[in-house]
C-alpha positions as CSV (number, residue, x, y, z in Angstrom):
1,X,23.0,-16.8,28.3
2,X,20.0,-15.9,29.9
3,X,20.4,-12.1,28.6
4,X,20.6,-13.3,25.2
5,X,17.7,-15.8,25.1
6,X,15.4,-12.8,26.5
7,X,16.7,-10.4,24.0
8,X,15.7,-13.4,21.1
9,X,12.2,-13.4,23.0
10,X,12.2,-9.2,22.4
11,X,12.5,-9.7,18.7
12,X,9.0,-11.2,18.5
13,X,6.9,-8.4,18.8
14,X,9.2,-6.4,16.6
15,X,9.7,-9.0,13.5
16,X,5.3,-8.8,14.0
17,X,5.0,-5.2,13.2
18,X,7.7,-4.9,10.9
19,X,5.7,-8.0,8.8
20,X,2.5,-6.5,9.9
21,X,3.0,-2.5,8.7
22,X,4.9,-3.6,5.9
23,X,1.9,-6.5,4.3
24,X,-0.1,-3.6,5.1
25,X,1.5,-1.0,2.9
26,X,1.4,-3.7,-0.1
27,X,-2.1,-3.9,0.7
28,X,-2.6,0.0,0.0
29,X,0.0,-0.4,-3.1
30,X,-2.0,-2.5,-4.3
31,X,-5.3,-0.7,-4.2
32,X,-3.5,2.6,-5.4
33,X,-2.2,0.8,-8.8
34,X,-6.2,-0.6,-9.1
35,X,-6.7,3.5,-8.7
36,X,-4.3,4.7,-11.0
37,X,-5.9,2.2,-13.5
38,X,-9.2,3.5,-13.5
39,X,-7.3,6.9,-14.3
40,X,-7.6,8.1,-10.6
41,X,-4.3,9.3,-9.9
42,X,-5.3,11.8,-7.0
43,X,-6.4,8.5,-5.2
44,X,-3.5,6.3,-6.4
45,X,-1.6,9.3,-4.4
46,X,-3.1,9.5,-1.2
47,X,-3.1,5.2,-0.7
48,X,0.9,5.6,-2.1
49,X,1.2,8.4,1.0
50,X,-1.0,5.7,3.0
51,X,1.5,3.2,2.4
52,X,4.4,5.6,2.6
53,X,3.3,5.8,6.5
54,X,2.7,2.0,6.9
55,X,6.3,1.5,5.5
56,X,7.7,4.1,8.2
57,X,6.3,2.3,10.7
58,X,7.8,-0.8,10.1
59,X,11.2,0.9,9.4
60,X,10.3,2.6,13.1
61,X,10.5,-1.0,14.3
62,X,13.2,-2.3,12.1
63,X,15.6,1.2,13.4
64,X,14.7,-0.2,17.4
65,X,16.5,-3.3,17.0
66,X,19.5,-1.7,15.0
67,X,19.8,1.1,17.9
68,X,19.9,-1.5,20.6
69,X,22.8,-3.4,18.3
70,X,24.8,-0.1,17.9
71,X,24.2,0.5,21.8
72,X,26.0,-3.2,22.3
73,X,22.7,-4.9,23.0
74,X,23.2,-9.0,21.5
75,X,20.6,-10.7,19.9
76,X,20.2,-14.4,18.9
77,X,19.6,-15.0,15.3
78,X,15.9,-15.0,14.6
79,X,15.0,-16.4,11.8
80,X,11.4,-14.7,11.8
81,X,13.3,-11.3,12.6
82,X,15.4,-12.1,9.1
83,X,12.0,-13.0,7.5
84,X,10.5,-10.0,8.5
85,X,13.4,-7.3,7.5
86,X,13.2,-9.5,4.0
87,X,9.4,-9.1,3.6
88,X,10.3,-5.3,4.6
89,X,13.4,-4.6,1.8
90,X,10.9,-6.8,-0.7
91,X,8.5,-4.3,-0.2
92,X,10.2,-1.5,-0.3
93,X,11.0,-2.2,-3.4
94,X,7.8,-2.8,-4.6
95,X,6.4,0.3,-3.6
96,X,8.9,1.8,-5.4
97,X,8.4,0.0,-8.5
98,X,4.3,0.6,-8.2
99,X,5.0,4.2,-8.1
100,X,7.1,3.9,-11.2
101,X,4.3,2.0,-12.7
102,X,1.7,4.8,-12.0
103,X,4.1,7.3,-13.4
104,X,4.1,5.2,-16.7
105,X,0.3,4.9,-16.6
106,X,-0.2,8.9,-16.3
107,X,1.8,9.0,-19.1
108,X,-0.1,6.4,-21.2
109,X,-3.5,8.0,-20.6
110,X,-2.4,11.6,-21.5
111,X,-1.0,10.5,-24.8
112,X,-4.5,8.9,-25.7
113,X,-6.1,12.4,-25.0
């Protein structure tokens, strides 16, 4: 049981990052829709490529955990671990929504020119 319990203890740091990288990269999102708004697309696409990176990072994290599985290490449920592979499929999907959304807003502006 002892194994187990440390392996729990090992999902900490992980579930952080993965929460961490991935808040970050809605952060940028966020920034490059204000950017796309103001008809700045070049900088809409260097904060998506920003958040593109932030998103690998916490997939980095996320892949650790799911090697160790496939490798026949256990892990304890974690509820922050679930939590934090939520926050990362939720924003997953927002970035690819926001990117959609910029795509729609180059398309608004050049019909008004």
């Amino acid at each position: 049981m002892m194994g187990k319990q440390k392996k729990a203890e090992e999902l900490i740091p992980v579930s952080m990052e993965i929460i961490l990288h991935a808040g970050n990269a809605r952060n940028i999102a966020d920034d490059a829709f204000k950017l796309a708004k103001q008809q700045d697309f070049d900088g809409a696409a260097q904060k998506m490529d920003e958040a593109d990176k932030e998103m690998v990072l916490a997939h980095n994290s996320q892949t650790s955990v799911i090697q160790g599985e496939a490798q026949g290490v256990e892990y304890e449920y974690s509820p922050l671990f679930a939590h934090a592979q939520d926050t990362l499929m939720t924003i997953t999907s927002e970035l690819l929504t926001t990117n959609k959304l910029i795509d729609v807003l180059k398309l608004m502006f050049a019909k008004k020119e």
